[in-house]
C-alpha positions in Angstrom: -9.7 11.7 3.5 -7.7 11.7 0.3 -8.2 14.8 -0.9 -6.1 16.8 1.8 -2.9 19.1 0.7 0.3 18.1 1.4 2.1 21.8 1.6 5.7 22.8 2.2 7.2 19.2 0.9 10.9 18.8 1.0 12.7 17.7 -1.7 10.3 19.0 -4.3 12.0 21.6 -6.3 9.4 24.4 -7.5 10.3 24.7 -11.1 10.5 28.4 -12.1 8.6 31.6 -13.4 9.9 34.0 -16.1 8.1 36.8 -16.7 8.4 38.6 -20.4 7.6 42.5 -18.4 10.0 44.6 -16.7 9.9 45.3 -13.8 6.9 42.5 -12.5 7.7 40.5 -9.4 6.6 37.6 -8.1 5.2 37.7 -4.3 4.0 34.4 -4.1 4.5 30.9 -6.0 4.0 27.4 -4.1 3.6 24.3 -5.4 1.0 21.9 -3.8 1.1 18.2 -3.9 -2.4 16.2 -2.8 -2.5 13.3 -0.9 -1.2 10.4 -2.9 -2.7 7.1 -3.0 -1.7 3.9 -4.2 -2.7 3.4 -7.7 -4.1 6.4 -7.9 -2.7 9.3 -10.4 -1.4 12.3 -8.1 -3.2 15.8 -8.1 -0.8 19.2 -7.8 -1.6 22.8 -7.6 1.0 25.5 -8.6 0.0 28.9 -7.7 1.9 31.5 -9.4 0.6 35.2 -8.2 2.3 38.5 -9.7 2.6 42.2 -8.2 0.6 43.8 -11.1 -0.7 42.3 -14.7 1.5 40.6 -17.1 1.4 38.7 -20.4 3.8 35.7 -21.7 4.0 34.4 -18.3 6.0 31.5 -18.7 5.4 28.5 -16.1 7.6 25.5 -15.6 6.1 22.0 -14.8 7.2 19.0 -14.2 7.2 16.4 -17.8 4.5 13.9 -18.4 1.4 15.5 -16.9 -1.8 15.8 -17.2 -3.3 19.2 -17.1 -7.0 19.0 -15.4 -8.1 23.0 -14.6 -6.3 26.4 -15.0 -7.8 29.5 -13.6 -6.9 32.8 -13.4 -8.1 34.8 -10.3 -9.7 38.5 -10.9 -10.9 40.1 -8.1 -10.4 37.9 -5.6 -13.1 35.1 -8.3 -11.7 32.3 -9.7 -12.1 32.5 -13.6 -12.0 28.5 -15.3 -10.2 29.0 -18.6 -9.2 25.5 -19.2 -12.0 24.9 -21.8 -10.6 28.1 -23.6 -7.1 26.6 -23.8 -6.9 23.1 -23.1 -9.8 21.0 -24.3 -9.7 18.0 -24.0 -7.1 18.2 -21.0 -4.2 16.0 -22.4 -1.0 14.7 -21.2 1.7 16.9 -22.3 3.9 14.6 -24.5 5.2 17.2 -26.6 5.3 21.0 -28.6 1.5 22.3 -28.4 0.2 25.5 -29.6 -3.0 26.3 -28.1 -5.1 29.2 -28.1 -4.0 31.9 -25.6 -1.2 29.3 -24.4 1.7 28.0 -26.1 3.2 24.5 -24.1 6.5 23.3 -24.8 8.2 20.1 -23.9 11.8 20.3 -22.4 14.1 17.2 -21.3 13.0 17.6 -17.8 10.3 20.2 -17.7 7.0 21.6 -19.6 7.4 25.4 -20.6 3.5 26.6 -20.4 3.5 30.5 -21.6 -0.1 32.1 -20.7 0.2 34.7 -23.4 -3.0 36.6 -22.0 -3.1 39.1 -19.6 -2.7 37.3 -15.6 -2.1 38.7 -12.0 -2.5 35.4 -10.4 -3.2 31.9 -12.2 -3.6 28.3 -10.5 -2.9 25.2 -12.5 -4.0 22.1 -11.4 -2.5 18.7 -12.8 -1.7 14.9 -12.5 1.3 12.8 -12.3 1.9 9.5 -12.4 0.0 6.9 -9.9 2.2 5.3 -7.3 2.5 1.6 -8.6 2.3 -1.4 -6.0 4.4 -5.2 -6.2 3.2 -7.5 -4.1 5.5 -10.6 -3.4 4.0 -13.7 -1.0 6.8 -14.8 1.4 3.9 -17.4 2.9 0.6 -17.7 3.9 0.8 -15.5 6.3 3.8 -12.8 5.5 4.4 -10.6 2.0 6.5 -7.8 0.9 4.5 -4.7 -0.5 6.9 -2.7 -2.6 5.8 1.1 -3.3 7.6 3.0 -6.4 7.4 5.9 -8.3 9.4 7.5 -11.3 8.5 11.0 -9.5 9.5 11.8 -5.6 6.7 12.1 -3.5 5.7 12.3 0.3 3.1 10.4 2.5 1.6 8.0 0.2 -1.6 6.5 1.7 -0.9 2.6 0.9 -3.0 -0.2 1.9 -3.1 -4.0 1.1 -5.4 -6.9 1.5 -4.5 -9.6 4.4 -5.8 -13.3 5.7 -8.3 -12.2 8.3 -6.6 -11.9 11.8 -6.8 -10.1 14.8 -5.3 -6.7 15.4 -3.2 -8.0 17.8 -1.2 -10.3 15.3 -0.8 -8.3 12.8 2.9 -6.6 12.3 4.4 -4.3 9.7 7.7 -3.5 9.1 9.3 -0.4 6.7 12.8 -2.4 5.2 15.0 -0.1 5.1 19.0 -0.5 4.6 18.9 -4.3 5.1 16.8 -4.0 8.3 13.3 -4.8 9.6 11.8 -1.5 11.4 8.4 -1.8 13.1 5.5 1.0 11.1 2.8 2.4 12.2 -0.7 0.8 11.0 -2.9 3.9 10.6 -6.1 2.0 10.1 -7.4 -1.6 10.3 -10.3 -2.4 8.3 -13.2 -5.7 8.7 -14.9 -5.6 5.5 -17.4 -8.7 6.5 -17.4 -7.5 9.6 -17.0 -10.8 11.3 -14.7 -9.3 13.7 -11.6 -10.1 11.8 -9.2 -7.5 10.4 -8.5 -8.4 6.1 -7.2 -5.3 5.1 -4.7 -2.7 6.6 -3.2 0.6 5.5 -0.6 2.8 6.6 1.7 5.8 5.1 4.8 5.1 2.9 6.6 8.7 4.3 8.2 8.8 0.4 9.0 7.2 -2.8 11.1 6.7 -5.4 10.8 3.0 -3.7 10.1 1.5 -0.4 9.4 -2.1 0.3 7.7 -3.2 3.8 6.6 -6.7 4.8 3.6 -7.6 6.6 3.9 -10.6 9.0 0.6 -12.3 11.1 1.4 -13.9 14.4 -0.3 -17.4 14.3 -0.9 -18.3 18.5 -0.4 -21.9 19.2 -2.6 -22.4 22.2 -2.5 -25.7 24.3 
């Protein structure tokens, strides 16, 4: 289930509205991050939603993105104007005038004014996928190191392992110089010959995390 919210994340700083109108406020703006995968770029939603109708709403977003929808809600409808503004959707790289929108690159932020007419507006984009390093320690044990340029929560992360029983298999989260025992959230038998070859579980956040995967080989006499 990939597609499920992640709302209320900590550490994730909501970057801020200005508003070119006197006397407009704000009653609601959240930020929304998806549930990130592995390899897999990571969809947001920012909701920005305004006590009466205003033009030049300016919207900060995070750098490097890729815009994917933008719709303005009227009546309680969503209206799609992405084609109207952004078409193709593009990564934002740099100073763009589109029609009805004019984007703007900062050192550490997008500027995105919505020069039309908006009460509430939800912009949906894409940041960088999570990237994965695997290193073999032996046949049987590896380090799985999980980074990210951008900070984000609850990472589904899953890797590919010599076909064992569930009862051998062991991960551990290294964390300050130490091995700490993880939680395996699900155990998978592809060839279902009754032997587990792949495993995920949930990196709780990145910039970078590293955990090792060890399988118990029984000696039986």
């Amino acid at each position: 289930n990939i597609t499920q919210p992640i709302e209320n994340i900590t550490n994730i700083t909501i970057p801020k509205v200005n508003i070119s109108v006197e006397n407009v406020t704000i009653i609601e703006e959240k930020v929304i991050q998806y549930q990130a995968v592995i390899g897999q770029p990571v969809k947001w939603k920012k909701v920005v939603k305004l006590d009466q109708e205003s033009s030049n709403v300016e919207i900060e977003l995070p750098k490097d993105i890729e815009i994917t929808s933008v719709q303005k809600i009227e009546n309680n409808q969503k209206v799609d104007i992405t084609n109207e503004v952004i078409n193709p959707p593009s990564i934002l790289t740099g100073f763009l005038a589109i029609t009805g929108f004019a984007i703007l690159e900062e050192p550490n932020a997008t500027s995105l004014i919505i020069e039309q007419a908006v009460t509430e507006v939800e912009i949906e984009y894409e940041t960088e996928a999570p990237q994965v390093v695997e290193q073999e320690l032996s046949s049987i044990s590896k380090i799985i190191t999980v980074s990210s340029n951008t900070h984000y929560e609850n990472i589904l992360t899953f890797t590919q392992i010599p076909e064992a029983n569930i009862g051998s298999i062991r991960l551990y989260w290294l964390t300050n110089g130490t091995k700490v025992s993880h939680e395996i959230t699900e155990y998978t038998d592809s060839n279902n010959n009754g032997k587990i070859d792949e495993i995920y579980w949930i990196t709780p956040h990145l910039s970078n995390e590293s955990f090792q995967v060890d399988i118990t080989i029984l000696n039986v006499q």
